[in-house]
N, C-alpha and C positions, 0 to 999 in steps of 0.2 A: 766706156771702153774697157774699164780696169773688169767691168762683172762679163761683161762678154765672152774677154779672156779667160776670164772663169771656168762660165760653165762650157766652153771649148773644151777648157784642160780636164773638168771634172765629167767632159762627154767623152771624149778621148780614154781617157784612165778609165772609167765604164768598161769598155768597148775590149781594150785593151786584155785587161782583168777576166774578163769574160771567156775570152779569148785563146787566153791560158789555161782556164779553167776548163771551155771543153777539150781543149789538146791533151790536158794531162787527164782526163775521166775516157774519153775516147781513145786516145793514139791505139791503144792492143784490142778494141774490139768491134764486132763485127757489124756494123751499124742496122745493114738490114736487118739482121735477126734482133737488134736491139727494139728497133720498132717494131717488128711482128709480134713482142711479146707486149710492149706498150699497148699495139692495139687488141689485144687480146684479151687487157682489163678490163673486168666489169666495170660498166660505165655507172652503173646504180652507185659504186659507191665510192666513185669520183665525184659526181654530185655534193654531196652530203658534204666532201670535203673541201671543196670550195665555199661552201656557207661556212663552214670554221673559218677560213680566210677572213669573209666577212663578218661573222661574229667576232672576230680577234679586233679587227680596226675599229665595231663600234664598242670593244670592250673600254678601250680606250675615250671614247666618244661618251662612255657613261660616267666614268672617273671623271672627266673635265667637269660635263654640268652637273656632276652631282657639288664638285667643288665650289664652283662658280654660283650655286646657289646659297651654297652653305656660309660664302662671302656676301651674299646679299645683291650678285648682279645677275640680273635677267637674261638671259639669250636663249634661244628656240636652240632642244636637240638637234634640229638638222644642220645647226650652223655648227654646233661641238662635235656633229659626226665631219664637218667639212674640216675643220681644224684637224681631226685624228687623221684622216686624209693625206692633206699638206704633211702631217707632221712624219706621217710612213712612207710618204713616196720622197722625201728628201733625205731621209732616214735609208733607203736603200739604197740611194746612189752617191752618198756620199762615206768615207771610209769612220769606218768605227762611232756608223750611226749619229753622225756627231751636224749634221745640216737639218734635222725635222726643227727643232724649238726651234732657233729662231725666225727661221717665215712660218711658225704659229704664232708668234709675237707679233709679229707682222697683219695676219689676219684678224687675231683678235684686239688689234687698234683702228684694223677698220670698222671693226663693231662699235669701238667707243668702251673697250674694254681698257683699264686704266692698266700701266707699267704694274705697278706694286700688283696689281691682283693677279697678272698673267705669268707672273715672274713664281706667285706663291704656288697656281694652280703647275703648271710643269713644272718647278720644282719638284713637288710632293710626288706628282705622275712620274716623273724619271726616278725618282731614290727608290719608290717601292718599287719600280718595272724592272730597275736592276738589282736591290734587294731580295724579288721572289726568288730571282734566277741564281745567286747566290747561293740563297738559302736552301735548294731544291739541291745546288750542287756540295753544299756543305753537308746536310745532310747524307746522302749517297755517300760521299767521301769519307764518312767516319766511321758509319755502320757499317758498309762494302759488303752490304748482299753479295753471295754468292753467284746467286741469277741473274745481278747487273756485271757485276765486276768481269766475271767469264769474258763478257763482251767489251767491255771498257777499257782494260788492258792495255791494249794495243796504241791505246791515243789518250792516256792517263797523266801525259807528261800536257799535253798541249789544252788536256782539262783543267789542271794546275795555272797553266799561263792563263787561259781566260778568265778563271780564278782569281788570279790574283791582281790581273787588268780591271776589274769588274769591283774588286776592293779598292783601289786604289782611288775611281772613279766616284765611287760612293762614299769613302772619306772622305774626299776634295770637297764633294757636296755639301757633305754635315758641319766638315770645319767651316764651309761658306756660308753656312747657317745660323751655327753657335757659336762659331769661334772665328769671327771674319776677322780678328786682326791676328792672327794667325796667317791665314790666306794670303791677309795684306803682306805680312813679311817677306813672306815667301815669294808672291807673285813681285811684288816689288826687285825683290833680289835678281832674280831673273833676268827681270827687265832688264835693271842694270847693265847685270851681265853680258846680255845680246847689244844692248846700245853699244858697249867697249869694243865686242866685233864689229857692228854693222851697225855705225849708229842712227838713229830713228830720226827722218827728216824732222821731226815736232813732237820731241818727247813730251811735254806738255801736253799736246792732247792725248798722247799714249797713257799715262798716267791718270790724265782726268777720266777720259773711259776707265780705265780699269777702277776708279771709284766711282763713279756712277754702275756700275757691273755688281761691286760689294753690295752698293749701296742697297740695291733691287731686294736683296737678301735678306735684308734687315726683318721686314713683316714676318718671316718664314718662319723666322724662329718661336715667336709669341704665336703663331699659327698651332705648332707642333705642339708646344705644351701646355696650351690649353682647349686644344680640339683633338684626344688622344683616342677618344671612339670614332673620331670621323676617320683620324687616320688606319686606324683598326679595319671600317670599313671599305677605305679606298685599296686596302692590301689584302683583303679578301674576295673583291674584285679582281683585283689585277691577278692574283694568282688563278685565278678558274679562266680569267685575258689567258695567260699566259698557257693552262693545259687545254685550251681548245686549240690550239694552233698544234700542239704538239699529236694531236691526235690525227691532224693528215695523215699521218704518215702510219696509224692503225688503219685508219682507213684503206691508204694505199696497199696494206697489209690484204685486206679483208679482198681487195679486189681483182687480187692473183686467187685466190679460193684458196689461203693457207689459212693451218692450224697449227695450233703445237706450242705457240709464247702467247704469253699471256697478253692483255690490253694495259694492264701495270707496264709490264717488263717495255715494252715496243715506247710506249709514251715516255717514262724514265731515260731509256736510250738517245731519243731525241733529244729531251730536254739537255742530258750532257753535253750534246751537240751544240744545242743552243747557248751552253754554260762557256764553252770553249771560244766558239766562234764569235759572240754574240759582240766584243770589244776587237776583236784583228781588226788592223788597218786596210781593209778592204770592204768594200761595197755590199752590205746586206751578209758579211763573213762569205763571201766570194770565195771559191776556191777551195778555203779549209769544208766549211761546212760538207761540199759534193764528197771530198776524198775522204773524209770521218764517218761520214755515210755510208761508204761501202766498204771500208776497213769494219766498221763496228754491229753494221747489221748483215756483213757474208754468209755469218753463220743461220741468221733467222730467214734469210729468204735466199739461202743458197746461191751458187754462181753462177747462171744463168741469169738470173732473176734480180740478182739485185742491184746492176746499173741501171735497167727498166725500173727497177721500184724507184729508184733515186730521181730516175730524170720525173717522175710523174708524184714522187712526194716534195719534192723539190720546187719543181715546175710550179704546182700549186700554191707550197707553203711559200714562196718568193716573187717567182717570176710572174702567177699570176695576181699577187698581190702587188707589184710593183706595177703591172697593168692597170689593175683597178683603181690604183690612188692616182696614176698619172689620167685617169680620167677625171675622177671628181677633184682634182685637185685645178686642172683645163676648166670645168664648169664651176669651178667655184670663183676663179677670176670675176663671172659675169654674175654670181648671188651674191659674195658676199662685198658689198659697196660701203664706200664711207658715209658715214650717220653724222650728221648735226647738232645731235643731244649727246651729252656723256651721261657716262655708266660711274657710278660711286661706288663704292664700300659701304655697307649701312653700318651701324654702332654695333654694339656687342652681339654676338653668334652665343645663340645658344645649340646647347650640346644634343 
């Protein structure tokens, strides 16, 4: 009953979010000429950019098995593209991305994939997925090209928040890493705190989960430093992950028949988007994402033009990405089944 409620409230809050989000991109303009210019784009290179969509979910698909072997457990890439699946379509509808891991946890104990191993392989997949994005936006922020910043401006502040949501995130991980009793303190504290409001019908097992949660952590760390090439490799992956998605939206570029900004500049632009939006407490960054859109690329594809660019780089980089995992995510219920044999850890990884 209690998960029902659930996803009621987290179908509802969707819907809702949505909802707002077209009212505020729509309410001043003109819908039909909005779509006349949508259909007006070359469709040649709409194409091309919905395979970045899919390229971006199996970028992810290659980081798990490359992981997962590198641990010593076997499973077929189709099963680690079903997992990257699962882990984007609960990833977009719930707020601040924060529902994919764990029904991958989930799926990968139907394989007979062990706790410790699925715990190290997403760990490592989310520090660097939100370390590249970071990193892309730390960079831009120090240097402050001239040819980005022009356009950044205007949502410079809200790049900051996502910034430093996205920091925040990624130290919680690393103290959860290396320095769990840290974590302990601190989440402990908490608890406390909330039990004195509203106190927890069994704080005991509140408590006991949040140590078996530390607990998952523990391998991550001796993972980290002593496999510092894998991890090298899984962050040079996720970052080319991370600029193929961002290239819809050159694409989108490409398919009004404009010229004039570079394929730097346009992919840059988004990635900021991405850097902003990527932690708000909305759905797939619902909302912020559309209105950053067209605040920050006005100038590059003019007013006409550029709520049709949004609703069609948009559309793709999300809405049809949220399509496509809420499919294979539907057919993986019926592949991915519980197994009888377990899956180990083998003894020392070599580098």
């Amino acid at each position: 009953m209690k998960i029902s409620k659930k996803r009621i409230f987290n179908t509802l809050f969707v819907i809702i979010v949505f909802l707002i989000t077209v009212w505020t991109v729509f309410k001043d303009e003109d819908l039909g000429q909005v779509f006349e210019y949508i259909s007006s784009s070359d469709i040649r290179y709409i194409i091309p950019a919905v395979f970045c969509v899919i390229f971006f979910i199996l970028g992810e698909a290659v980081n798990i098995y490359y992981l997962l072997r590198r641990l010593g457990t076997k499973v077929s890439f189709w099963h680690c593209s079903l997992y990257s699946f699962i882990g984007f379509f609960y990833s977009c509808i719930t707020p601040s991305a924060s529902g994919g891991q764990p029904l991958q946890m989930i799926a990968m104990r139907k394989d007979k994939i062990p706790l410790a191993v699925s715990t190290i392989v997403l760990a490592i997949v989310t520090i660097t997925y939100k370390f590249v994005l970071v990193l892309i936006g730390a960079v831009i922020l120090i240097f402050r090209p001239d040819s980005l910043m022009v356009y950044i401006e205007p949502c410079e502040e809200l790049i900051y928040i996502g910034m430093g949501l996205n920091v925040i995130v990624i130290t919680l991980l690393l103290l959860a890493v290396f320095f769990p009793h840290i974590i302990r303190s601190l989440a402990t504290g908490i608890m406390k705190g909330i039990n004195r409001i509203r106190p927890f019908k069994n704080p005991k097992k509140q408590y006991d989960r949040l140590e078996r949660i530390l607990g998952q952590y523990e391998g991550t760390s001796d993972f980290f430093r002593h496999h510092i090439g894998v991890i090298f490799n899984v962050f040079v992956i996720t970052l080319l992950q991370r600029f193929i998605l961002f290239t819809v939206t050159w694409f989108t570029y490409l398919s009004f028949n404009m010229h004039g900004t570079s394929f730097t500049v346009v992919t840059c632009l988004q990635a900021m988007i991405s850097v902003a939006s990527d932690m708000m407490p909305t759905p797939g960054g619902m909302g912020v994402s559309e209105n950053m859109f067209i605040a920050i690329f006005q100038p590059v594809f003019t007013e006409p033009l550029v709520v049709p660019a949004m609703v069609i780089s948009r559309g793709i980089s999300y809405y049809t990405q949220l399509f496509i995992s809420a499919v294979m995510t539907f057919l993986s219920s019926f592949i991915i089944k519980e197994k009888s044999t377990d899956t180990s850890v083998k003894g020392e990884l070599n580098e």
